[in-house]
N, C-alpha and C positions, 0 to 999 in steps of 0.2 A: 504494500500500500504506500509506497515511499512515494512524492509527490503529489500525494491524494490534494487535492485544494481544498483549503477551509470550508466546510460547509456539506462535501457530500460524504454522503454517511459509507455507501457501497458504491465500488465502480460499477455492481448489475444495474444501478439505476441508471448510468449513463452508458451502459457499453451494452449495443444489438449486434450482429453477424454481421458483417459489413462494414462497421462504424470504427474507425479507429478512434486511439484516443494517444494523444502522445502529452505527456507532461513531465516537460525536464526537468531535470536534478540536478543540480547543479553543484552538490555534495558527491558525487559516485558516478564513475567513469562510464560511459554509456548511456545512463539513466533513461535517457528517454527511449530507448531504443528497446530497452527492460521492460517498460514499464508497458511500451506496444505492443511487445512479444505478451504480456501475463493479460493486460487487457483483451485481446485476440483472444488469448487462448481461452480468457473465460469465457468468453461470447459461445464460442464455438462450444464448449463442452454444457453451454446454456440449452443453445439449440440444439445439441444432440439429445440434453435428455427432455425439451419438448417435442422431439421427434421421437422419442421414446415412448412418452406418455399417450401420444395421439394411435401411434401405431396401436399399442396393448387396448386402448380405447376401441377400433377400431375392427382389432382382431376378435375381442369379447362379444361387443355385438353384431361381427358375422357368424361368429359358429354357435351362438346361446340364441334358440329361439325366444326365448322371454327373459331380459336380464333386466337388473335392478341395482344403480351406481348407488351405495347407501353407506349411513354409518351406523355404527355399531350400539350406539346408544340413542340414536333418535328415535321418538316414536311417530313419528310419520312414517317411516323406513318399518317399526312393528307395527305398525296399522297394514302397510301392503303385505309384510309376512303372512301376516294373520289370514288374509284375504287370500292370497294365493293358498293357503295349506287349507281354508276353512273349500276353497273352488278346485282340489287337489292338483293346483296347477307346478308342472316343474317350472323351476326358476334357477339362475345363476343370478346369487347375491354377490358385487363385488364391494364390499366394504375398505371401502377408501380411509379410514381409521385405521384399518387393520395394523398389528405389526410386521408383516409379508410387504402391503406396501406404503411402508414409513421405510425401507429401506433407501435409499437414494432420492429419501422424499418424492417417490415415485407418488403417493397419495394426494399430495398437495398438487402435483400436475397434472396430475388425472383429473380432478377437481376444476381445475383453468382450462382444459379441453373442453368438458364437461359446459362448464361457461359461452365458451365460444361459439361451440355447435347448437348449441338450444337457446344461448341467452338469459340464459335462469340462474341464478350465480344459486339457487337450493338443492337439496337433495333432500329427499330422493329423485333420479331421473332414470325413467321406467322407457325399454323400447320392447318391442312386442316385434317379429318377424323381420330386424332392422329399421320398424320404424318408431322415430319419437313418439312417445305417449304424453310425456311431462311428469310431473311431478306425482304427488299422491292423491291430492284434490283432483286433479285431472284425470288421474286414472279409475277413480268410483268417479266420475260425473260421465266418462266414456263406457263405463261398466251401469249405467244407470240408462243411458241412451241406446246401450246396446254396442257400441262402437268396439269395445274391448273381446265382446264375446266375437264381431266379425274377425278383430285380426286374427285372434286368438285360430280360430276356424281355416284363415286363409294359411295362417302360416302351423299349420297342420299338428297345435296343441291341444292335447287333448282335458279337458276340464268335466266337472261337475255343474252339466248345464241343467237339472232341474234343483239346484239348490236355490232357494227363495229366500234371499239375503240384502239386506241394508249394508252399503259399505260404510254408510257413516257409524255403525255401532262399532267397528275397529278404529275408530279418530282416539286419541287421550279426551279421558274424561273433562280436562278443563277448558274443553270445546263446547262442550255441550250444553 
């Protein structure tokens, strides 16, 4: 961090793929030359591991017909549990909390995918056959419309279609 200017806390705030940053030193032979090389280099290992997070993003919901980006302690995330196990539906839960992926704070960039592609900076973010469903609210209001049993059907899951269920009775009680 040697020639950091006063003021900025992380070079990730100032440094993208592409963007150099050269800030001489005028203590240490090179300096600037250093500090382009370390700046570069974090950029780039910036963008590999958002191209990390997108790929794994993306590989989950091609091969999981019905996946669900959640955390481990949210009860929106146990509200859709609920509703998948109470409709026997298979699900891949990726809990982005997990400690699996806190490793390389792969979680946290799953999450800013997550963002990107829907726009919903919440979770849970449900897709049903590859396609966006939304959140939890969104998915019992497409489950209420019927929307959720078509995808569920198109993309050839199979559920407990005469179960006669309210999705709002799996919401937390301090909704109610």
């Amino acid at each position: 961090r040697r020639g950091n200017p006063k003021g900025i806390r992380d070079w990730e705030d100032l440094v993208r793929p592409g963007v150099a940053v050269v800030t001489p030193n005028p203590k240490t032979s090179g300096g600037a030359r250093w500090n382009y090389l370390a700046a570069w280099g974090w950029a780039l290992k910036k963008w590999a591991d958002e191209a990390r997070a997108e790929a794994f993003v993306s590989q989950v919901i091609k091969e999981q017909a019905v996946v669900m980006f959640a955390l481990e302690w949210c009860e929106f995330c146990w509200a859709v549990r609920k509703l998948f196990a109470r409709l026997g539906i298979d699900f891949k839960s990726v809990d982005i909390d997990s400690v699996a992926l806190q490793a390389g704070d792969l979680g946290t960039k799953v999450r800013a995918v997550l963002k990107q592609r829907t726009g919903a900076p919440t979770i849970p973010q449900i897709w049903i056959g590859g396609t966006h469903v939304g959140g939890a609210m969104d998915l019992f209001e497409a489950m209420r419309s019927g929307r959720m049993q078509r995808r569920l059907a198109e993309a050839g899951v199979g559920y407990d279609g005469n179960a006669d269920i309210d999705p709002d009775e799996f919401l937390p009680g301090w909704l109610h």
